[in-house]
C-alpha positions in Angstrom: 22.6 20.5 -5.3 25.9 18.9 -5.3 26.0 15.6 -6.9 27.4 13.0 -4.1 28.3 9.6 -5.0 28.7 6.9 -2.2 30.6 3.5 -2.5 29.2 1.6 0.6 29.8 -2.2 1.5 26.5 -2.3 3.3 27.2 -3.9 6.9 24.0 -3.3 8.8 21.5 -5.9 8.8 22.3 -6.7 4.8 23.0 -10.6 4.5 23.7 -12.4 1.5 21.3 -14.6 -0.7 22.9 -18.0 0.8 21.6 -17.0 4.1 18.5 -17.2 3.8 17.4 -20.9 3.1 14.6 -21.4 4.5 11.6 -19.7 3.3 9.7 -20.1 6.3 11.8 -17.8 7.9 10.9 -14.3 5.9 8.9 -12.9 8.5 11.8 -12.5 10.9 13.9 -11.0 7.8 15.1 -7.6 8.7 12.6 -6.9 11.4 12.4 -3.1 13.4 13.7 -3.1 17.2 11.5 -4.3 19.7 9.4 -6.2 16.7 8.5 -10.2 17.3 7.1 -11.0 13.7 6.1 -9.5 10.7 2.7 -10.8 8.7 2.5 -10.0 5.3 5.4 -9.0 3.0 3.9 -5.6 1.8 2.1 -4.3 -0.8 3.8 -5.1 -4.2 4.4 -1.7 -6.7 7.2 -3.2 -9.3 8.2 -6.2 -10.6 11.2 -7.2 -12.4 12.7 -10.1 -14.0 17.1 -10.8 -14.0 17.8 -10.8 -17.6 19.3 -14.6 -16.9 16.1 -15.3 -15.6 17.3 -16.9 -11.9 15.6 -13.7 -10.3 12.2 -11.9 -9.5 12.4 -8.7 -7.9 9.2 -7.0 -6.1 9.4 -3.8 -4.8 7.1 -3.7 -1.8 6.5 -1.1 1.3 8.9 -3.3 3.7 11.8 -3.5 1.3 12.6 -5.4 -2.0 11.8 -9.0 -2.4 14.4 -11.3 -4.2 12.8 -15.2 -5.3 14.2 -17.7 -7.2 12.2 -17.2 -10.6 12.0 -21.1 -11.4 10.8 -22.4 -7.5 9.3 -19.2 -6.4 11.2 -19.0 -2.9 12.0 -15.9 -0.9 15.8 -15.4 -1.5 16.2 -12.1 0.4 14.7 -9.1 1.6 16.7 -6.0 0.6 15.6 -3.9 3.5 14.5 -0.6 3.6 12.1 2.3 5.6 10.6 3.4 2.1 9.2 2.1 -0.8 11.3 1.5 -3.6 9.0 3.2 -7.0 11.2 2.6 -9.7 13.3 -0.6 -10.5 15.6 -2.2 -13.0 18.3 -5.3 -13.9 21.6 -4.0 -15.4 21.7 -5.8 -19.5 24.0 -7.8 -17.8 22.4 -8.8 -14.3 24.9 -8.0 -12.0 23.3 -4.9 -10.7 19.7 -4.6 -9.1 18.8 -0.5 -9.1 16.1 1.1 -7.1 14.8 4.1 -7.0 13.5 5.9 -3.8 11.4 9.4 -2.9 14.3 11.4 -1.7 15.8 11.4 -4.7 18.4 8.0 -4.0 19.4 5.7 -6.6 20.5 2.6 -4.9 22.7 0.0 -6.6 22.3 -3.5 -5.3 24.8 -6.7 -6.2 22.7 -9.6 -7.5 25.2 -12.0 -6.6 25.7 -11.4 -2.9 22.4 -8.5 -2.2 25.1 -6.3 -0.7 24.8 -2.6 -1.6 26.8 -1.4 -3.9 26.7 2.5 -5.0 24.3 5.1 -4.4 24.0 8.1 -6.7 21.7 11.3 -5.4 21.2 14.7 -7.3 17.7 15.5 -6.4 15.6 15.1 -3.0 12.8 14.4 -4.9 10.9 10.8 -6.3 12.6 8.7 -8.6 9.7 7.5 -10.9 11.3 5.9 -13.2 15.0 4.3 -14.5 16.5 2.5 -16.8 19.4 1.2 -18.8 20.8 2.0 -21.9 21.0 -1.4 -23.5 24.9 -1.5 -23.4 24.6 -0.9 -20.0 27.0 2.2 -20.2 24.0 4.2 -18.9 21.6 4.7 -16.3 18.4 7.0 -17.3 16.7 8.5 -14.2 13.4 10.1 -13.9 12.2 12.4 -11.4 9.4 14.0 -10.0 10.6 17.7 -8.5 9.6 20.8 -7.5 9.8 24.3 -6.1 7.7 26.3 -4.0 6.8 29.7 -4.9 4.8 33.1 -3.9 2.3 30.1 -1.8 2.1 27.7 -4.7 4.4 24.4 -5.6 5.5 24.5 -9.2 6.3 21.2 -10.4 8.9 20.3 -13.0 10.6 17.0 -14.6 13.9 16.2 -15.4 15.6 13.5 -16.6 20.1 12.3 -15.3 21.9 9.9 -17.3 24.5 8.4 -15.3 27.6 6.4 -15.4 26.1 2.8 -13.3 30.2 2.6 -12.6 31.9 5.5 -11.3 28.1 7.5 -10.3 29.3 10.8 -12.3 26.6 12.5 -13.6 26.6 12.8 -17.7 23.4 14.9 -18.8 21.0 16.3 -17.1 18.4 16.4 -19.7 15.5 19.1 -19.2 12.5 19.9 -21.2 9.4 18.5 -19.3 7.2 20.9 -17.2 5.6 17.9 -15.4 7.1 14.7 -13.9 8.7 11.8 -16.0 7.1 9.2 -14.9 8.3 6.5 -17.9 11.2 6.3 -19.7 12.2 4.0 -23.0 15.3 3.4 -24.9 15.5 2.3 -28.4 16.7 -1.5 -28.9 19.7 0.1 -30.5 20.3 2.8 -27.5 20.2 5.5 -30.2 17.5 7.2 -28.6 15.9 7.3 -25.5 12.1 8.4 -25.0 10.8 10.2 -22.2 7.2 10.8 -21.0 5.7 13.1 -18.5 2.8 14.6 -16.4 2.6 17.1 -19.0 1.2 15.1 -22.0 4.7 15.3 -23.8 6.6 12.1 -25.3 10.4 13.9 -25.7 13.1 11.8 -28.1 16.1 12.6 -26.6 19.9 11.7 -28.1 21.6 9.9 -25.4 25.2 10.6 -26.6 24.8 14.3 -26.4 21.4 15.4 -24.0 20.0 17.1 -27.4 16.7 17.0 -27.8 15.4 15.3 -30.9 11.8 15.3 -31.3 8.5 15.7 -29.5 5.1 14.5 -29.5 2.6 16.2 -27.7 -0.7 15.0 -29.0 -1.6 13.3 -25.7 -3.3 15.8 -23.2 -2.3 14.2 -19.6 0.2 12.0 -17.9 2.4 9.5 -20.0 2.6 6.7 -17.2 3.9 4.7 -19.7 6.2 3.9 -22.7 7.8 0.6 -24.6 10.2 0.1 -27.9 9.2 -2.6 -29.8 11.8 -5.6 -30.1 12.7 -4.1 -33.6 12.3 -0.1 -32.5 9.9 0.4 -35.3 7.3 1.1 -33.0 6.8 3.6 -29.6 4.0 2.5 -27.5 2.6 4.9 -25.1 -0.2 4.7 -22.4 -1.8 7.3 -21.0 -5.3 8.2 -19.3 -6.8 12.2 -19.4 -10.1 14.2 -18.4 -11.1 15.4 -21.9 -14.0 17.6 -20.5 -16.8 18.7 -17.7 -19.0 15.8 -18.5 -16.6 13.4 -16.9 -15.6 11.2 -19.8 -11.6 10.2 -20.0 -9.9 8.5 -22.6 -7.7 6.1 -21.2 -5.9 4.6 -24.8 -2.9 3.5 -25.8 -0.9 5.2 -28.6 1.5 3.0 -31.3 3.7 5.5 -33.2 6.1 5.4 -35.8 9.5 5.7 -34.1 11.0 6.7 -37.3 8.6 9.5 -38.7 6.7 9.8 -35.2 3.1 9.3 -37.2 0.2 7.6 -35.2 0.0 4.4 -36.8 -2.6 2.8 -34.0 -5.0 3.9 -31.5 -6.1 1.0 -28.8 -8.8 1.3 -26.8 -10.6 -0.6 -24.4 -9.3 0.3 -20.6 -11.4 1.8 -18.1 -8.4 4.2 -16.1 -5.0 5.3 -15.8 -2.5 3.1 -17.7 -0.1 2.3 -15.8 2.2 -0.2 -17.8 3.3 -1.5 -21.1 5.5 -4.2 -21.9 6.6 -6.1 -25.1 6.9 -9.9 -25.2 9.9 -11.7 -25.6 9.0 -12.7 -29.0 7.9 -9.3 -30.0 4.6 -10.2 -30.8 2.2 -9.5 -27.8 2.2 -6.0 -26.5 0.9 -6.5 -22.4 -0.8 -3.6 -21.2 -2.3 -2.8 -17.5 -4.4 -0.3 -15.6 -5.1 1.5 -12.2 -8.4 -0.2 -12.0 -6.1 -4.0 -12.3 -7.3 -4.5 -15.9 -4.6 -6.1 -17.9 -5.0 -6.8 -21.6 -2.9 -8.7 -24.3 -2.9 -6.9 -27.6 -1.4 -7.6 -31.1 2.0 -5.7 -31.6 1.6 -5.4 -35.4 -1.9 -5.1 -35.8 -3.3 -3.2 -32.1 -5.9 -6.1 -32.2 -7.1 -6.9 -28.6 -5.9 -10.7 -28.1 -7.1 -11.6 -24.8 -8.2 -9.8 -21.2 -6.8 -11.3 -18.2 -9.4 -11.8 -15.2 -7.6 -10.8 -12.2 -9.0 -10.5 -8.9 -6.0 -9.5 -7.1 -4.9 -6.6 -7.8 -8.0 -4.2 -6.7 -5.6 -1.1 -6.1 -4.8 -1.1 -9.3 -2.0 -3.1 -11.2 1.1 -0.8 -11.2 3.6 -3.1 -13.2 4.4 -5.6 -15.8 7.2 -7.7 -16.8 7.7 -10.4 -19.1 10.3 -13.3 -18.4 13.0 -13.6 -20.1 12.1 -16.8 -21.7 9.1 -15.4 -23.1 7.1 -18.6 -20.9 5.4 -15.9 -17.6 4.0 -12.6 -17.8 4.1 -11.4 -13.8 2.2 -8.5 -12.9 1.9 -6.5 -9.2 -0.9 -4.4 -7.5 -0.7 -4.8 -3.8 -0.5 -8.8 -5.2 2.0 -10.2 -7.3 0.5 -13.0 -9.8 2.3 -14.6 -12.5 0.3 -15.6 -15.5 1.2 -18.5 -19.1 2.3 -15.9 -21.4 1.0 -17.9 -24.4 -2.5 -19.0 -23.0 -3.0 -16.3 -20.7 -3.5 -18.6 -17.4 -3.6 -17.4 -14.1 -0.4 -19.8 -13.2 0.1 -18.7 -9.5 0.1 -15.6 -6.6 3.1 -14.9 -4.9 1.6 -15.3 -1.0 2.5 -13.0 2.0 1.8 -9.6 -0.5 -1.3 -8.1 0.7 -3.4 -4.7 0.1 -3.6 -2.1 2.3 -4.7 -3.3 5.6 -7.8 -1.2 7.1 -8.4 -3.2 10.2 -6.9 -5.6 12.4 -8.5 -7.9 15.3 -6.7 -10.2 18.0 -9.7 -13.1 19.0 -10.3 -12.8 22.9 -7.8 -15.8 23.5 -4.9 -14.0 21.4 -4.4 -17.1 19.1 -5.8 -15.4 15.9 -4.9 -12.1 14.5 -7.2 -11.0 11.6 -6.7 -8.6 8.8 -9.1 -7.0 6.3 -8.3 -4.6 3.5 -9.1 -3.1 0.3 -8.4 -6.1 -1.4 -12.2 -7.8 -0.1 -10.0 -10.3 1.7 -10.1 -11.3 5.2 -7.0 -12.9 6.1 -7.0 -15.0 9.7 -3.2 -15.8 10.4 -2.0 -17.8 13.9 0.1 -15.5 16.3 2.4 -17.6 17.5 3.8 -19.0 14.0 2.6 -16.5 11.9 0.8 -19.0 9.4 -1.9 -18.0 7.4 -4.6 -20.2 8.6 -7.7 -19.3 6.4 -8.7 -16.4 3.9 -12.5 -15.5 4.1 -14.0 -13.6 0.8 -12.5 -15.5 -2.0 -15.5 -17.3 -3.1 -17.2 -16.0 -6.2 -20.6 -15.0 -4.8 -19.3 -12.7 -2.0 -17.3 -10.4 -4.7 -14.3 -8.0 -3.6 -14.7 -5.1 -2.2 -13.2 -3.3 0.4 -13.4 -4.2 3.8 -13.5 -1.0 6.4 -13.7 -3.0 9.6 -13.6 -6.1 12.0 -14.9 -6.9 15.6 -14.5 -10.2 17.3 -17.4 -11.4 19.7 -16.8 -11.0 22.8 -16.9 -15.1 23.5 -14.2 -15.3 20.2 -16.8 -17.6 18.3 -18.1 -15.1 15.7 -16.0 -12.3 13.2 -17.8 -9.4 12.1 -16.6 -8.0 8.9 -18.3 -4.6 7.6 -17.8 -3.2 4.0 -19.4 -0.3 1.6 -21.0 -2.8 -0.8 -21.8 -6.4 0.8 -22.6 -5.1 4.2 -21.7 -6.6 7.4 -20.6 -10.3 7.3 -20.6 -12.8 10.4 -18.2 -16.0 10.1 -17.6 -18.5 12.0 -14.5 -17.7 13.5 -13.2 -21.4 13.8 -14.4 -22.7 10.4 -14.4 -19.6 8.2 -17.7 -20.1 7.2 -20.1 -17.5 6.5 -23.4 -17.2 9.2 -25.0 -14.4 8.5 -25.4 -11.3 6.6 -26.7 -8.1 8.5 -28.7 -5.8 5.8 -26.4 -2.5 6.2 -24.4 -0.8 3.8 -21.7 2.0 3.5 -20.2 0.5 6.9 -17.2 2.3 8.2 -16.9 1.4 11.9 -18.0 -2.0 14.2 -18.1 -2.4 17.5 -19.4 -5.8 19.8 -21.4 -4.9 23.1 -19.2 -6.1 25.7 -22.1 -8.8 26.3 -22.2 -9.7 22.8 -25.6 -9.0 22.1 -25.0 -6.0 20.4 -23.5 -5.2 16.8 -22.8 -1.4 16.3 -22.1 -0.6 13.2 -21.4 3.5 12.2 -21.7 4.5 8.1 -21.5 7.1 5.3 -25.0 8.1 5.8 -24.3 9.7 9.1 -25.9 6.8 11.2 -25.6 4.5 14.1 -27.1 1.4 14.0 -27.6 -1.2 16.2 -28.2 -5.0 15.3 -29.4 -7.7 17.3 -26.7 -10.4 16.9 -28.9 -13.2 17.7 -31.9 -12.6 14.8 -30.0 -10.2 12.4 -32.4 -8.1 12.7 -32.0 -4.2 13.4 -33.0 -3.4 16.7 -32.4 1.1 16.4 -30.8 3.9 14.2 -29.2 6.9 16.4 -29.4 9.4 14.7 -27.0 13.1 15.5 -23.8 12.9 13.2 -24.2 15.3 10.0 -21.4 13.3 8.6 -19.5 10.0 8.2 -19.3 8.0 11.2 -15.8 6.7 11.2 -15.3 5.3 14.8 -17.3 3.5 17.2 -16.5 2.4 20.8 -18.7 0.9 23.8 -17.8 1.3 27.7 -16.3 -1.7 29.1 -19.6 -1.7 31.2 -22.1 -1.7 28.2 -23.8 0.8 29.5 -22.3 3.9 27.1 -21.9 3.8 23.0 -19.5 6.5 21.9 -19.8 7.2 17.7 -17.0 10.0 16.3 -17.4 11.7 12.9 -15.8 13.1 10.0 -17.3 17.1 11.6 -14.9 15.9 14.4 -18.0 15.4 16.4 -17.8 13.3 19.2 -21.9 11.8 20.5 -22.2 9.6 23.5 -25.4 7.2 23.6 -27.2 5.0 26.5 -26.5 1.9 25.0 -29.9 0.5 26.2 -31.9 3.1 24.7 -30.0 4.8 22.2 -30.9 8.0 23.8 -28.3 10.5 23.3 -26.3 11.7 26.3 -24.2 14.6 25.2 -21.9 15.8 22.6 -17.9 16.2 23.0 -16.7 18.7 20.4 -13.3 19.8 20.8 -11.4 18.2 18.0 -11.7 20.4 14.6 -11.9 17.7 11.7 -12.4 14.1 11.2 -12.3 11.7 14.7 -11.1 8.6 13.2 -10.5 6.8 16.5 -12.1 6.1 19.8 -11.2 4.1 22.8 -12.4 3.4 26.5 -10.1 2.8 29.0 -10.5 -0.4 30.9 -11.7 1.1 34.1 -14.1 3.0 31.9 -13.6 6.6 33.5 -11.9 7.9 30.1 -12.6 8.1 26.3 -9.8 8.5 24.2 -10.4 10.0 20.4 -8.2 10.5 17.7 -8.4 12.9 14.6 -7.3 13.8 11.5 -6.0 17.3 13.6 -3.3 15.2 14.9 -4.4 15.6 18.3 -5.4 13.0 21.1 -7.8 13.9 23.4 -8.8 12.5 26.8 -12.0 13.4 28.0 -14.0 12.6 31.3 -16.3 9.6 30.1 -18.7 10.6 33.0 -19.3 13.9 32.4 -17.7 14.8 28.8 -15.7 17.2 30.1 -12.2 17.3 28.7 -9.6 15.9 30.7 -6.2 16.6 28.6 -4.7 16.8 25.2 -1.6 14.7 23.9 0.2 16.1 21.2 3.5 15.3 19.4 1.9 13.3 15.9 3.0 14.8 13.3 0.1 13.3 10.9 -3.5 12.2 11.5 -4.2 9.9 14.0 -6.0 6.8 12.8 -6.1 4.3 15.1 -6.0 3.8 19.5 -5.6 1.1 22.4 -5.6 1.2 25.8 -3.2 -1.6 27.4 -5.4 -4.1 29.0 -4.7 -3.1 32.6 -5.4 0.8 31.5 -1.6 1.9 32.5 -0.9 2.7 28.4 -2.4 4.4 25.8 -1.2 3.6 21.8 -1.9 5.8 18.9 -0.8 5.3 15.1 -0.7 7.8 12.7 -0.4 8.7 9.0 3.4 8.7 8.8 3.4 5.0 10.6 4.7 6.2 13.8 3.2 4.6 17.0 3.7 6.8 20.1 3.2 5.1 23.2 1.8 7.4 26.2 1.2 7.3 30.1 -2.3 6.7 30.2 -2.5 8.1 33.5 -0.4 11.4 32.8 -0.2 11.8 29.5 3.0 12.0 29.3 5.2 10.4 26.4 7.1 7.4 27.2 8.2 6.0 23.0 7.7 6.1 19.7 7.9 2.6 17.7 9.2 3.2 14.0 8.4 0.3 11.4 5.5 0.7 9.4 5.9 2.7 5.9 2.4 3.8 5.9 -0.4 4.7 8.0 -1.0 2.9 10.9 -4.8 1.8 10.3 -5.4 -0.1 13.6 -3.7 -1.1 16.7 -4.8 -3.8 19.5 -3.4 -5.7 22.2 -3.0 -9.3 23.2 -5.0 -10.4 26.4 -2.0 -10.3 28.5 -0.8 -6.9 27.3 2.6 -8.5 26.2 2.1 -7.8 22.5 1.2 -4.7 20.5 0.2 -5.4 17.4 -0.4 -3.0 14.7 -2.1 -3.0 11.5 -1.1 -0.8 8.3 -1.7 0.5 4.8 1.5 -0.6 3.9 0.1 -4.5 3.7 2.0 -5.6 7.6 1.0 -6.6 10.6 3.7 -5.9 12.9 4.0 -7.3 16.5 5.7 -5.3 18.8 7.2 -7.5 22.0 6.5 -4.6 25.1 9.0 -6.5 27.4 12.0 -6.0 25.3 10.9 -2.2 24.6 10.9 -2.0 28.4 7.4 -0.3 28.4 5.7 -3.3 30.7 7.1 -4.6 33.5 8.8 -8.1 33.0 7.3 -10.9 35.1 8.6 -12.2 37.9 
């Protein structure tokens, strides 16, 4: 591929730092067309440090976040469709660099947050980059691949670049897996490269020769780090060492000179994901995918200290020390920043959430609510887009995942199922817990529409039906041969549909949990189900990418609707039953005549799959849930999908 370099004075929707002064005011940053506000800033992946410490970049799934490193404030949003998964300050902190998965390097001015350059060679992931520290050259790793004779051969390479004319230097090969970590010594004499394939390759910058390699480690190097005085290679790494299902997840410390394992550290449960050196030298910082982070001695491998966090439940993907030596800041799906000498939980960066797995508007549209993997609850207020309360933090409710939500039907109580703690009911105005219904493995809730009712659908292939007024279980419906992922009742109470992971749909009498008759149609997983208001159709959504409408009377299908180009997760009918919404795996909503079942739109915003979607009371507002950490609400009027009143 030929190598194109781009020198662009970003125009579109790219403002300067000074611009944005109030912080207040991120959730209209950069928003998509037809969007009202954005809650929630993403889930974080990297974090970075300016080398004059004035800045903190985050890379999250809306864009990259810029704050002021002493206050903390939002400075910009350097907006973009896709993730950013690699990230780095030029030595001299004039230059921001991100890396995205189509193979684009993007350079960023620090000064005014105006695009710069862009380099692209490859249309694959940039996993990692870095500077040389004369900041003469930018190191790139990639993640690539071919596909041959029905299989996808992957390979690594690594680009070093010239940050300021974008021509390419070396393109350094040698890896048979990705490199996913790259580490230059402090003198820039040698840069170290580690990949999927086990190998740690010591590479002479000057010339692309290869110098050395270590290839003692079995699996993926996620991770390498130089120590202040290049004596010392760090690596971390985490491999299945045999059938029995033990891994070794430890961290190597090498000789840099004669490439001899001088220390072995052990201690972390999973995939290591980072490895930092203080300022000082002294402390080497060192995180995992199951959010473990632990401070070890740099000379010695000693274990220092582990740091208790509780935010960062999808695993904590990056560390970065400050400048100053003072913070240690870490990200997964949160961002925390932490005393780097005591070890002190010091503060969380708010507005970064975890993947959101369902989403709930209260029947008077003032509340929206959000759940996720992180255990939390998060209640925000629609029209200002404050947080208002977080349910789940306390220590005896734990942190677990949280699969679903359900309002009551008179607003006063939210339901919130999970795998572990079962199904929670809170007061919706105070945040206090009621109640706690005896279930576990929950996937799916549903209210009756008279409230009396809790439905809740689980792993072990069940229905069951709570009474909301004892907590006690009132039936288990029994049919499905697999998980029950979605659940929805007739807006007359009278019918209980339940979907499956078989792609089964079963349709109960909600009285008597007898079982009424079986819709099978869909080939794989129904993750989605929804009544229309008059009640005469069921909608279901699968994991075959297909939306079906079927006769709620007689079961008979009605039509299909086609044109998702990834599973569908999540469906809502417009409350006057003129709409249908659907939100898939690539975070495209596709808006449909419920009636027809024709197209009408597709709203594009979300990076990741779009786990839930509901609308506000008056039908005005779409607002959709996802696993990139947003709620996004989408104003129909201006999309010209409802009519405007008069």
């Amino acid at each position: 591929m030929k190598t194109t370099f781009i020198l662009t004075i970003l125009t579109f929707g790219m403002f300067a730092f000074v611009q944005h002064t109030a912080a207040q005011d991120y959730q209209q940053w950069h928003l998509p067309e037809g969007v009202k506000a954005r809650f929630g800033k993403g889930t974080a992946h990297k974090v970075q440090f300016s080398p004059d410490n004035t800045q903190l970049a985050v890379t999250t799934t809306t864009g990259i976040w810029i704050y002021d490193a002493e206050t903390l404030q939002e400075r910009d949003l350097l907006a973009g469709s896709e993730i950013a998964f690699s990230l780095v300050y030029s030595p001299d902190g004039s230059t921001l660099v991100s890396g995205y998965g189509d193979g684009e390097i993007r350079l960023w001015d620090t000064r005014t947050g105006r695009l710069k350059h862009t380099f692209q060679q490859h249309t694959k992931q940039v996993v990692s980059l870095l500077y040389s520290p004369d900041g003469s050259t930018l190191a790139s790793g990639y993640s690539t691949g071919e596909y041959r004779t029905g299989e996808i051969l992957e390979f690594g390479e690594i680009h070093l670049w010239d940050p300021s004319t974008g021509k390419l230097q070396h393109t350094l090969k040698g890896h048979t897996k990705p490199v996913y970590s790259l580490a230059y010594s402090p003198d820039g004499s040698t840069l170290a490269s580690g990949g999927g394939d086990g190998k740690i390759q010591l590479w002479e910058p000057d010339t692309g020769q290869l110098k050395r390699t270590h290839s003692e480690h079995k699996h993926a190097i996620y991770s390498l780090a130089y120590s202040l005085d290049g004596s010392t290679l760090a690596s971390g790494y985490g491999v299945y060492i045999n059938p029995n299902g033990e891994w070794d997840h430890t961290i190597h410390l090498w000789d840099a000179r004669t490439g001899e394992r001088k220390h072995t550290l052990v201690g972390h449960t999973n995939v290591i994901l980072s490895l930092v050196y203080s300022s000082d030298g002294t402390t080497l910082a060192s995180a995992d995918a199951s959010g473990m982070i632990r401070l070890w001695n740099a000379n010695t491998g000693a274990l220092k200290q582990t740091l208790a966090s509780t935010g960062h439940n999808e695993g904590t993907s990056s560390l970065a020390y400050s400048p100053d030596g003072n913070t240690l800041v870490s990200a997964g799906s949160e961002v925390q920043l932490w005393d780097a000498h005591t070890g002190k939980h010091k503060r969380t960066l708010t507005g970064h959430t975890a993947s959101i797995s369902s989403l709930a508007y209260s029947p008077d549209s003032a509340t929206i609510s959000t759940a996720g993997r992180d255990g939390m609850i998060r209640l925000w207020e629609t029209n200002t887009g404050k947080l208002k309360r977080v349910l789940g933090t306390g220590p005896s409710t734990g942190r677990t995942n949280v699969s679903s939500l359900a309002y009551s039907p008179d607003g006063i109580t939210l339901a919130s199922g999970d795998w572990d703690l079962g199904i929670r009911l809170w007061d919706a105005n105070t945040g206090k817990q009621r109640q706690t219904l005896n279930a576990s493995a929950v996937q799916s809730l549903a209210y009756s529409p008279d409230g009396t009712v809790l439905a809740n659908g689980n792993s072990r292939s069940e229905v069951r039906l709570w009474d909301v007024h004892t907590g006690k279980l009132k039936q288990t419906l029994r049919g499905h041969t697999k998980q029950v992922y979605a659940l929805a009742y007739s807006p007359d109470g009278t019918a209980l549909a339940s979907g499956d992971g078989n792609g089964v749909i079963h349709l109960w009498d909600a009285h008597t949990g007898k079982h009424k008759r079986t819709l099978t149609g869909h080939t794989t997983y129904v993750f989605a189900l929804a009544y229309s208001p008059d009640g005469t159709t069921l909608a279901s959504g699968s994991r075959d990418r297909a939306v079906y409408l079927w006769d709620a009377s007689t079961g008979e299908s009605k039509q299909t609707l086609k044109g998702h180009t990834n599973q569908v997760y999540s469906l809502a009918y417009s409350p006057d039953g003129t709409m249908l919404a659907s939100g898939d795996g690539d975070g495209m909503i596709r808006l449909w005549d419920a009636h027809t079942g024709s197209y009408k739109q597709t709203l594009e915003g979300h990076g990741f799959n779009v786990s839930s979607l509901v609308y506000s009371a008056d039908g005005t507002i779409l607002a959709s849930g996802s696993e990139d950490g947003t709620v996004l609400l989408w104003e129909l009027e201006q999309l010209s999908v409802v009519p405007k009143p008069k």
